[in-house]
C-alpha positions in Angstrom: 21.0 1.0 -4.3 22.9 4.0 -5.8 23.3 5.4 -2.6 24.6 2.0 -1.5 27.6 2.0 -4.3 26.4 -1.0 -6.6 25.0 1.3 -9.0 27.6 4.2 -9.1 27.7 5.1 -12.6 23.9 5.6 -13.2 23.1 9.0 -14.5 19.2 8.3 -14.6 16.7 6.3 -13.3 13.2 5.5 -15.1 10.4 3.9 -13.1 7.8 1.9 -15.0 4.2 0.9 -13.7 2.6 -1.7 -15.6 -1.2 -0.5 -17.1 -3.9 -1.6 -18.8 -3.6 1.6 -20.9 -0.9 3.6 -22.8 -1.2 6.5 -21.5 2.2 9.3 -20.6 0.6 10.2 -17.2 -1.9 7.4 -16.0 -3.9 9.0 -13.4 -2.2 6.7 -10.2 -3.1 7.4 -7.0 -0.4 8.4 -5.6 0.2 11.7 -8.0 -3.5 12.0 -7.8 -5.5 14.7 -5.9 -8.5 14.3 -4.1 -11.7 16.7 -3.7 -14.4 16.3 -1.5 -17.5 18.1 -0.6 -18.8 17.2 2.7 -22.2 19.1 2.8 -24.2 20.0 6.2 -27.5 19.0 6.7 -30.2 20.1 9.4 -29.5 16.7 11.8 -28.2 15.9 14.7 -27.4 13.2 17.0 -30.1 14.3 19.5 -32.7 14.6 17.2 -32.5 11.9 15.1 -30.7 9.1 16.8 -31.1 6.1 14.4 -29.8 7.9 11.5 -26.1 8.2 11.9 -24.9 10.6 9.6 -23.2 13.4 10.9 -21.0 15.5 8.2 -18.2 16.9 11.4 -17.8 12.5 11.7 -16.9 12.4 8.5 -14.9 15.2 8.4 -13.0 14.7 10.9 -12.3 10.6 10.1 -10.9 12.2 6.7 -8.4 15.1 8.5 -7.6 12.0 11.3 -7.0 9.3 7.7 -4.3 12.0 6.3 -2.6 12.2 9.3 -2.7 8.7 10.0 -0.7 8.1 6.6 1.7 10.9 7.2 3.7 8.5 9.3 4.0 6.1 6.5 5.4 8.8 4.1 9.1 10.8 4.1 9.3 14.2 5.3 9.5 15.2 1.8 5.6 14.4 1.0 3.2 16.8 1.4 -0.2 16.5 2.3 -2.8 19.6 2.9 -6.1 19.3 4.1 -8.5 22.6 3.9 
């Protein structure tokens, strides 16, 4: 809307997000970070077919997640996976 001209003579903007606390920086998701710990264990697919958990799946469903939101994000917003 400033860009757009009905707001021309604003000198700041404040954005407010309603919360069940009073808090200055409410922990939001979106300034949030994330850690994980994906850790290996001796299994594989071969050798124990009816339990499925495989640590690279779930690795790689996390890397394929962030990169699946990058398109829904401005070039500005950076997200790093390691």
């Amino acid at each position: 809307m400033v860009k757009g001209g009905p707001l021309v003579d604003v000198d700041a903007v404040m954005m407010a997000h309603p919360s069940s606390v009073n808090d200055v920086a409410p922990p939001y998701l979106a300034v949030s970070e994330v850690f994980a710990r994906y850790t290996a264990r001796a299994l594989s697919m071969t050798g124990a077919p009816s339990n499925p958990m495989n640590t690279l799946d779930a690795v790689v469903t996390t890397y394929s997640a962030v990169n699946a939101r990058r398109q829904h994000t401005k070039p500005t917003c950076k997200s790093i996976v390691l």
